[in-house]
C-alpha positions as CSV (number, residue, x, y, z in Angstrom):
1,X,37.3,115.2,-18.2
2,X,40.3,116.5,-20.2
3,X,43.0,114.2,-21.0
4,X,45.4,117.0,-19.3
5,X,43.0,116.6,-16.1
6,X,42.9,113.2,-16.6
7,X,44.0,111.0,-13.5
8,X,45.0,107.5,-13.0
9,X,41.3,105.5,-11.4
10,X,41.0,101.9,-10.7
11,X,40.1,101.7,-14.2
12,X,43.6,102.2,-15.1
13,X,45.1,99.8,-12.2
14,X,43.5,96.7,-13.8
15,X,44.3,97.7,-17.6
16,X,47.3,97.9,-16.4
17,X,47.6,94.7,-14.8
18,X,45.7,93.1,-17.2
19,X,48.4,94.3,-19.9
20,X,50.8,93.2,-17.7
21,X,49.7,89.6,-17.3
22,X,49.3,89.2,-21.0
23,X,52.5,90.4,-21.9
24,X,53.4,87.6,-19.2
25,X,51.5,85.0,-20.5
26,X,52.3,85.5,-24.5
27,X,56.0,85.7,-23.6
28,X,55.9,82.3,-22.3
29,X,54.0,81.6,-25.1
30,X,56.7,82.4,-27.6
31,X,59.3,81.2,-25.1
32,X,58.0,77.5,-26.0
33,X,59.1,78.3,-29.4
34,X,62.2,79.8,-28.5
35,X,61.4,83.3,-29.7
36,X,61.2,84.9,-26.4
37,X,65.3,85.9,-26.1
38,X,68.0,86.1,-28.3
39,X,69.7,87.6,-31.2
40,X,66.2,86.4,-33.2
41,X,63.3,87.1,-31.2
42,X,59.2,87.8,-32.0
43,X,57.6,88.0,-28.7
44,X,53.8,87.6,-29.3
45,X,53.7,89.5,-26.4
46,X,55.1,93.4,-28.0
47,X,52.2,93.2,-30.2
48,X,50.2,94.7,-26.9
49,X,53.0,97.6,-27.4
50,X,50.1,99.1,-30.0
51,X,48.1,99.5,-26.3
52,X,49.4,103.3,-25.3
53,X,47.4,104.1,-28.4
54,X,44.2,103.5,-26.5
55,X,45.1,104.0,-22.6
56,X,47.9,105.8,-20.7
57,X,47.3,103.1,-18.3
58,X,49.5,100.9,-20.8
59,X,52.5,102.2,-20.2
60,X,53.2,101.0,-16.9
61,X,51.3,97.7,-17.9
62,X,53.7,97.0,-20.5
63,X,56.8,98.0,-18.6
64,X,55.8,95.5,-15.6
65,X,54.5,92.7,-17.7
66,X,57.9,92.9,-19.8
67,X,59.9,93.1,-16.3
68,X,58.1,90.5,-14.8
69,X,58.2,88.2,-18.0
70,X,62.1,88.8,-18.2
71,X,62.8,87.7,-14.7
72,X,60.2,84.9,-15.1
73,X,61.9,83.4,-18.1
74,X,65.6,83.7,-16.9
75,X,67.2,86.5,-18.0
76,X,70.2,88.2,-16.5
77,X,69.8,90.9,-14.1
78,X,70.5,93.6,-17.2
79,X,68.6,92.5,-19.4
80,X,65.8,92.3,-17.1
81,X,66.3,96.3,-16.4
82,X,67.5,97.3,-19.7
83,X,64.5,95.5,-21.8
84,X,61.9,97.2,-19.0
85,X,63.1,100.1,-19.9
86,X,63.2,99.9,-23.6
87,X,59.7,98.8,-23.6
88,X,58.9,101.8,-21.5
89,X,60.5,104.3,-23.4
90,X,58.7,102.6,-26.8
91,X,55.3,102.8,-25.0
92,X,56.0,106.3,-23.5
93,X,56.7,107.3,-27.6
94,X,53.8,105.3,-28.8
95,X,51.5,107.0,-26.2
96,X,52.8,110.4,-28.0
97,X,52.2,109.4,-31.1
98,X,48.6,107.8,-30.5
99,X,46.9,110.4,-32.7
100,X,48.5,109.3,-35.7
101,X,47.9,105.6,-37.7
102,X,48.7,102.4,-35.6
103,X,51.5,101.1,-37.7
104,X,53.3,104.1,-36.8
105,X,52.2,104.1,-33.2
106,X,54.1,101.3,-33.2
107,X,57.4,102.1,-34.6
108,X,58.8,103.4,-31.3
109,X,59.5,99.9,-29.8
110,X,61.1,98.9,-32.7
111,X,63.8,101.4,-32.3
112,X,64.2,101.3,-28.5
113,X,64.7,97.7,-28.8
114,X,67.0,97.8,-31.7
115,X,69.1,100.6,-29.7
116,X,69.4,98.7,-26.4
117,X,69.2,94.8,-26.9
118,X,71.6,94.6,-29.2
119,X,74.5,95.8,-26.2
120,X,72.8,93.8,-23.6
121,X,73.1,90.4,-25.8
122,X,77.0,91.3,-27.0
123,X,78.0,92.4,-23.1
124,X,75.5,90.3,-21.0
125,X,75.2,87.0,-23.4
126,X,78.2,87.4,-25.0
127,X,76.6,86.8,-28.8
128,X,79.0,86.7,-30.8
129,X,77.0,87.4,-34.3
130,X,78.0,90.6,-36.4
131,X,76.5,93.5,-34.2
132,X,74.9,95.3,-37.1
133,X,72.9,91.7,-37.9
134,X,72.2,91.6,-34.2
135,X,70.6,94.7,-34.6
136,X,69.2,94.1,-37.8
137,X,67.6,90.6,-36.4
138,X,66.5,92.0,-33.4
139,X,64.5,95.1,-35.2
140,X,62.9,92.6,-37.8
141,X,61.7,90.4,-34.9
142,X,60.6,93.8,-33.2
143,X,58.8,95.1,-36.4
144,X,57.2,91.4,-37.0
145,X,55.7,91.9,-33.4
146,X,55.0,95.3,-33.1
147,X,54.3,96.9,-36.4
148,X,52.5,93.7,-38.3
149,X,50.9,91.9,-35.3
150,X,50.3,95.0,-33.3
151,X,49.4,97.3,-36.3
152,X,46.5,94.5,-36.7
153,X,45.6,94.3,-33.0
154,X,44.8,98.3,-33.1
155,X,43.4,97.9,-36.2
156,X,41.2,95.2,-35.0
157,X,40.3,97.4,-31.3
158,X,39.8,100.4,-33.2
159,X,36.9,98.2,-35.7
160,X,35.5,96.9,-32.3
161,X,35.7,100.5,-30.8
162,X,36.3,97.9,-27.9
163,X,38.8,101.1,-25.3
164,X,35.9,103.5,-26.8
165,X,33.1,101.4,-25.2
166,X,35.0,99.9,-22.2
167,X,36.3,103.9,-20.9
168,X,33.1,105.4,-21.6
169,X,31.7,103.2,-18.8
170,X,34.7,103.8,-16.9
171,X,36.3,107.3,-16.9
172,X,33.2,109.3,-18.0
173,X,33.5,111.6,-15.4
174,X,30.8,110.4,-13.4
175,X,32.5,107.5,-11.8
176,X,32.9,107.8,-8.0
177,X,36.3,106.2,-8.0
């Protein structure tokens, strides 16, 4: 089936949710170490923003996990609604850019993040760092997270071929879904 023909299956639904609930759970995970919020963050959990790379099905994954994770861990209203949709808008670029290497795959996070946190900490959380080291921290933590840990994960699923081998079961063609 071509990609352009390509529609969503049941397939997709539980990538998706299964990006989502990872996102959730490694968010918590670096919430016990107080990197999930703040001027200086590395959520373990935008490593999985390397995942439009491999499967459209991703993109909303990511955008609900990082929705869900926000309101589960406290933050304010905006932040909830402003991060979701930085995350999208990373994973909708990274999804574009899946033909070329990982590690830039996974710039665009970085630089939604370090557009639109930055604001939402100064007007929301009222940080009162220097913004351009606000920005500055906050794209380090995002390039520790996406571009090293998730440059590694799709490194490591591209070795395993382990989207190659999981959709060729799945979206063949020859499903009945």
């Amino acid at each position: 089936m071509s990609e352009a023909g390509r529609r969503f299956k049941t397939v997709d639904i539980v990538y998706g949710a299964a990006t989502a609930g990872l996102y959730i759970a490694l968010t918590y995970v670096s919430q016990i170490f107080g990197l999930a919020s703040g001027a200086i963050q590395v959520r373990l959990s935008e490593a999985l923003c390397v995942l439009p790379v491999f499967t459209p099905a991703a993109v909303p994954g990511l955008t609900v996990g990082c929705l869900l994770a926000n309101l589960f861990t406290g933050c304010a209203l905006p932040d909830v609604f402003l991060g979701s949709f930085a995350t999208l808008l990373g994973a909708v670029f990274t999804y574009l850019l899946r033909r070329t290497n990982v590690f830039v795959a996974a710039i665009p996070p970085v630089i939604a993040n370090a557009l639109i946190v930055p604001p939402v900490l100064v007007l929301v959380y009222h940080e009162t760092m220097a913004y351009p080291l606000i920005v500055l921290t906050v794209a380090i933590g995002e390039i520790l997270s996406c571009v090293v840990l998730g440059g590694l994960l799709g490194l490591a699923i591209k070795k395993r071929s382990i989207f190659t081998k999981l959709f060729r079961r799945g979206n063949d063609g020859n499903d009945k879904d």
